[in-house]
C-alpha positions in Angstrom: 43.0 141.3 153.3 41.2 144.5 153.6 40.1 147.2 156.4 36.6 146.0 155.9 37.5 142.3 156.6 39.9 143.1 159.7 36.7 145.5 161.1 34.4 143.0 160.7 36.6 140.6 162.7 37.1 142.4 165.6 33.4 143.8 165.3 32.7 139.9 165.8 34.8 139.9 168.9 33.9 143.1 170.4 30.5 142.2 170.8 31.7 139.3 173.0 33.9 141.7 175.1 31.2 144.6 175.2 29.4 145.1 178.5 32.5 143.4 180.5 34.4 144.9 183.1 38.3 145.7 181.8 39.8 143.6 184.6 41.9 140.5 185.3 38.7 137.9 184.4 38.4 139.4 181.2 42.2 138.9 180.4 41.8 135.4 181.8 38.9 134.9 179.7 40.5 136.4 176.5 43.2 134.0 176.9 41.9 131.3 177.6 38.8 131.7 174.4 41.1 133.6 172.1 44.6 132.8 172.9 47.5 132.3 171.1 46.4 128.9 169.6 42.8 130.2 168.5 41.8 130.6 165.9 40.7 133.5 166.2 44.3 134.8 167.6 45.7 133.4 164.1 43.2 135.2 162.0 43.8 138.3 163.5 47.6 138.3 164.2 47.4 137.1 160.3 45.0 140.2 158.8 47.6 142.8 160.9 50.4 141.1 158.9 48.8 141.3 155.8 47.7 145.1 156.4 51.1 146.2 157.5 52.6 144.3 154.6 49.7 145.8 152.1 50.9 149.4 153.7 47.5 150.6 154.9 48.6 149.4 158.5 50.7 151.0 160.8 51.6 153.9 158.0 52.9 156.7 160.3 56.0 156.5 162.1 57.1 158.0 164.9 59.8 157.7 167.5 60.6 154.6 165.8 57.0 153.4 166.2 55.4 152.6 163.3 51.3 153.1 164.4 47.3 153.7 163.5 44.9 154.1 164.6 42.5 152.2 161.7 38.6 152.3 163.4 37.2 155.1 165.4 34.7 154.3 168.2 31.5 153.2 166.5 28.4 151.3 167.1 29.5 148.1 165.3 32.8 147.7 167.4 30.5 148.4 170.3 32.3 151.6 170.9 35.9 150.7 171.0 38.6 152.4 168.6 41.1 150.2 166.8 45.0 151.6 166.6 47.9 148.8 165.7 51.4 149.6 167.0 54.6 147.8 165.0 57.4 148.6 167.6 60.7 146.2 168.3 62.5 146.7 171.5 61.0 149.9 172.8 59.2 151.8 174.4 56.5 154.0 173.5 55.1 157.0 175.0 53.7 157.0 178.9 50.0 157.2 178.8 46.8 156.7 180.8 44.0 154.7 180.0 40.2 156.7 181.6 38.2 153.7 180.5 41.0 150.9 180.2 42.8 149.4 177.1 42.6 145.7 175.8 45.8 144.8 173.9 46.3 141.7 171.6 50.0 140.8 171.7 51.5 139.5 167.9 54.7 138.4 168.3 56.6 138.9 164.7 60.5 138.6 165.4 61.7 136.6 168.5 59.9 135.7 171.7 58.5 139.4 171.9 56.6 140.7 174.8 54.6 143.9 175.4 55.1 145.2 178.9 56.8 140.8 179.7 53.6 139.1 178.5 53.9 136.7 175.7 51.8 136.2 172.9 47.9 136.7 173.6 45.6 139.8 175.6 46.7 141.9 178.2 43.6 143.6 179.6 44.8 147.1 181.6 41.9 148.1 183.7 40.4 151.9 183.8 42.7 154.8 185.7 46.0 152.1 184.7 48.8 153.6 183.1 52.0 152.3 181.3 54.7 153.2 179.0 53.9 150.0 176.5 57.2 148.1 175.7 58.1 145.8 173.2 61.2 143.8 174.1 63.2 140.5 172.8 61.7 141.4 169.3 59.4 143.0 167.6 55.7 142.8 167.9 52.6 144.1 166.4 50.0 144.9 169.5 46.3 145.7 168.5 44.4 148.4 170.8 41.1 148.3 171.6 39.9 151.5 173.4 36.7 152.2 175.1 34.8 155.3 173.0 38.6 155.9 172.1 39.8 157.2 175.5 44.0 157.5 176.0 45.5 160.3 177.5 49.5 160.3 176.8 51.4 161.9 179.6 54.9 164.1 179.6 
């Protein structure tokens, strides 16, 4: 696996998601096209494995949070950024999302959640905020960010 395979994978799926509104019919819809028995879901969950295990994934630490962010905003992910989190049983640092966040949930150790949800999207709409937690395990959680956007909070 390489950078350029993973960004050409979620290039393919970001121009499915651009143009649609960060709310609760997206997440339904990413779930229910891409979920956790998808193919798609598999190849994805299995490229973050391979570039965590290959070490050009996740290869800061910080807090205990093992993060990167791999793909600024650019034209072929239809402006989103890419960052991958590897965290297990924690909780990262509170932040706001200005143009909402869409987060694809890897399960690794256990029956991890991030923020309770199981394995498959999360979809936080713009203005939301959270402090993302990984508990019952450890997960790897992929961010996609409109043109980037996250503002962390004190």
């Amino acid at each position: 696996m390489t950078p350029e395979a993973l960004r050409s994978q979620i290039a393919s799926l970001a121009g499915r998601i651009a143009g649609r509104s960060l709310d609760a019919n997206l997440d339904h819809w990413l779930n229910t096209e891409f979920g956790a028995d998808s193919p798609t879901y598999r190849d994805l969950k299995a490229a973050c494995e391979a570039g965590v295990a290959e070490g050009w994934l996740c290869n800061r630490e910080g807090g205990g949070i093992r993060y990167g962010r791999i793909f600024k905003p650019s034209p072929d992910l239809h402006g989103f950024s890419v960052d991958v989190v590897d965290m297990a049983d924690i909780a990262g640092p509170h932040h706001t999302h200005p143009n909402g966040e869409i987060d694809l949930i890897m399960p690794i150790d256990g029956d991890a959640r991030f923020d309770g949800r199981p394995a498959g999207w999360l979809v936080c709409p713009p203005g939301s905020a959270h402090r993302p937690t990984v508990s019952q395990g450890r997960a790897l959680v992929l961010y996609l960010l409109p043109q980037g956007a996250i503002e962390f909070t004190r």
